[in-house]
C-alpha positions, 0 to 999 in steps of 0.5 A, a space after each residue: 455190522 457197519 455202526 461199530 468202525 474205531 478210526 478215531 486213535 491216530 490224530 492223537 500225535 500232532 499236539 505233542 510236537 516240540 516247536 516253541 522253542 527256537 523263537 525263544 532265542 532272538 529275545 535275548 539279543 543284546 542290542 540294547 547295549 549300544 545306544 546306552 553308551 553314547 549318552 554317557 559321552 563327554 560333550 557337555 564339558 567342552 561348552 561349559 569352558 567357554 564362558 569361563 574364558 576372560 574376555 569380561 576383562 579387556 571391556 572394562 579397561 577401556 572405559 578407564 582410559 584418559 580420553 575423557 580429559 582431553 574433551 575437558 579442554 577444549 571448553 576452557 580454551 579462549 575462543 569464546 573471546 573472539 565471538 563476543 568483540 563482533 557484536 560489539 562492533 560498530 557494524 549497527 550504526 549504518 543501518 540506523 542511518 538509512 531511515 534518517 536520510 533526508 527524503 522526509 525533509 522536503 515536504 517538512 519544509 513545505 510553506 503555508 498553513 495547510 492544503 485543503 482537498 476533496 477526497 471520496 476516503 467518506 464513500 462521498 467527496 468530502 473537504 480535508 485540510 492536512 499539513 504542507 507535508 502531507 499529516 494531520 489530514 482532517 475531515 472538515 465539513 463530514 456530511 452525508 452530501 458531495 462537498 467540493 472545489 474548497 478555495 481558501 479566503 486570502 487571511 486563510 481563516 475561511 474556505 468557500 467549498 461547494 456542495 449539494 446539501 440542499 439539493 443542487 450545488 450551491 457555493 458555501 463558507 465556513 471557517 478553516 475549522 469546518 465551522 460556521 457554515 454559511 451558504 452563499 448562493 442559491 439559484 436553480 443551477 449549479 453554482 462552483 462545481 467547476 472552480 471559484 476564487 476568492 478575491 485578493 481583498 476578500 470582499 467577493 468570489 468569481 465562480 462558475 455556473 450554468 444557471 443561464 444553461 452554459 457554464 459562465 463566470 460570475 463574481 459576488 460579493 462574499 455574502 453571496 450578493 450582487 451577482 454578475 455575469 463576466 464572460 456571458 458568452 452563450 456559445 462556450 464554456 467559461 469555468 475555473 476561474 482564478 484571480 491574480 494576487 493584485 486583483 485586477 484580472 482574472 484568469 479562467 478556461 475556455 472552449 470559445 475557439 474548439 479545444 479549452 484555451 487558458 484566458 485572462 480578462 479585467 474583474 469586470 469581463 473586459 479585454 479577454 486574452 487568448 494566452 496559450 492558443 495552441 491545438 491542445 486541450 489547456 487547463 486549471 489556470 492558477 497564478 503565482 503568488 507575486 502574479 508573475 507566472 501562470 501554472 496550468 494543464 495541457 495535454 500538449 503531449 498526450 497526457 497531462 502534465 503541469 506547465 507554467 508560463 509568463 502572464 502574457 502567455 510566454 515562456 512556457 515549462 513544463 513541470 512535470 513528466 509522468 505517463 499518468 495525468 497531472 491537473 489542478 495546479 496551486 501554488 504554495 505561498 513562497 511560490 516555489 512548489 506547486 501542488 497538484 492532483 495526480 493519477 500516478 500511483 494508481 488512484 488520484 493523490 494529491 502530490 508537490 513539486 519543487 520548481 528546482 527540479 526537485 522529485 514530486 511527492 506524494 503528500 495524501 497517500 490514501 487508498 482513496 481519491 484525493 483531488 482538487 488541492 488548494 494551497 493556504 496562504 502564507 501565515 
């Protein structure tokens, strides 16, 4: 009996039930509607009227107002005129002036031929010859020795200078020109390195030399013969000696007393003269060219200066004032200037200066050492 149960009917019901059709309705909504109007809207037509409106039109009138003439005028108006008087006016004569002011005229006027001198302007001291006032400056012996202490022969044709080209200083000549070089002595000393001069008739030379050991002063004939000794004094140094212009006495320094004193004696060494004897140190001595005055250096004041006094030692001036140190006077042939060397401007120079007071100038001008002037004689 169990197997034949029949409970399987009643689930039957349950699918029939109608429930879909509520959820039908919410589809249908009508919310689309809205958002289609606001596109539709008439926003656009408002930004279009803007760049419609005239405001092109007020940029162009100006550009066509007349301003652009009133600059047209000014151009034509005459103020280039009073630009063009000024550079016709005389303000360019006054500068012209300066540089032809008359300081150049003072050493243009210079008397004599020329001013022989040593300058080292070679690497080696070397004799030069330039104008009175400074140009034309020439190298006259230009040899790879030491040439100094040039002297002048009273025609002014001839210097006697001194060089070591053949080993030790001996005293040569040679025309104005540096030609025709002549040696005139020849001894194992050194002849002239500390002054020679010629005699006013020009048949000898005095000089310095230390052949006999101390420095002495000697005289020659101009061939270099008949050596004699003038001072022969052992026991001092006798050197630069300086003949005067009547050639009868000679000039020359001397440390006999301590200190270098300026003396003077007859040609033949006779009847010395102390002419300065004072406690400083006087030297170069160079007479005048009438034999009146004797020019010197003295270290009276500290440094050297020029000086020039009577023959017999009287009346002394001094010619220069400079902190540096003046030597070497010479004469110039009318006996109103003086030449000399000098240490002012840096390295040594040959300078003049007038006996009226007159400012010195500066006549070698050379980056070199330029010294021991001598003057020409007079045409």
């Amino acid at each position: 009996d169990p197997p034949v149960d029949p409970p399987v009917d009643p689930p039957v019901d349950p699918p029939v039930d109608p429930p879909v059709d509520p959820p039908v309705d919410p589809p249908v909504d009508p919310p689309v509607d809205p958002p289609v109007d606001p596109p539709v809207d008439p926003p656009v037509d408002p930004p279009v009227d803007p760049p419609v409106d005239p405001p092109v039109d007020p940029p162009v009138d100006p550009p066509v107002d007349p301003p652009i003439d009133p600059p047209v005028d000014p151009p034509v108006d005459p103020p280039v005129d009073p630009p063009v008087d000024p550079p016709v006016d005389p303000p360019v004569d006054p500068p012209v002036d300066p540089p032809v002011d008359p300081p150049v005229d003072p050493p243009i006027d210079l008397p004599g031929r020329a001013i022989a001198f040593v300058s080292n302007r070679g690497a080696d001291g070397e004799i030069y010859a330039m104008d009175p006032d400074g140009g034309e400056q020439v190298n006259l012996t230009n040899s790879p020795t030491s040439d100094w202490s040039p002297t002048w022969s009273p025609d002014g044709r001839r210097i006697a200078f001194v060089s070591d080209r053949d080993g030790d200083f001996e005293i040569y000549a040679m025309d104005a020109d540096g030609a025709n070089v002549q040696r005139l002595t020849n001894s194992p000393g050194d002849d002239g390195v500390f002054g020679l001069t010629w005699s006013p008739d020009g048949d000898r030379i005095a000089f310095t030399s230390d052949r006999n050991g101390d420095a002495e002063v000697y005289v020659m004939d101009v061939d270099g013969g008949n050596v004699v000794n003038l001072t022969d004094d052992d026991l001092s140094s006798d050197r630069f000696p300086n003949w005067s212009p009547d050639g009868s006495r000679i000039a020359f320094e001397s440390n006999r007393i301590g200190d270098f004193e300026i003396y003077m004696m007859d040609v033949d060494g006779s009847n010395v003269v102390n002419l300065t004897d004072d406690l400083a140190n006087d030297r170069f001595p160079n007479w005048s060219p009438d034999g009146s005055r004797i020019a010197f250096a003295s270290d009276r004041r500290g440094d050297f200066e020029i000086y020039f006094m009577e023959v017999d030692g009287g009346d002394v001036t001094r010619l220069t004032d400079n902190p540096a140190d003046d030597r070497r006077p010479t004469w110039s042939p009318d006996g109103n200037w003086v030449g000399f060397e000098t240490d002012r401007d840096g390295n040594s120079e040959i300078y003049a200066v007038g006996l009226d007071g007159a400012e010195p100038i500066n006549l070698s001008n050379d980056a070199a050492i330029d010294w021991a002037p001598a003057w020409s004689p007079a045409p």
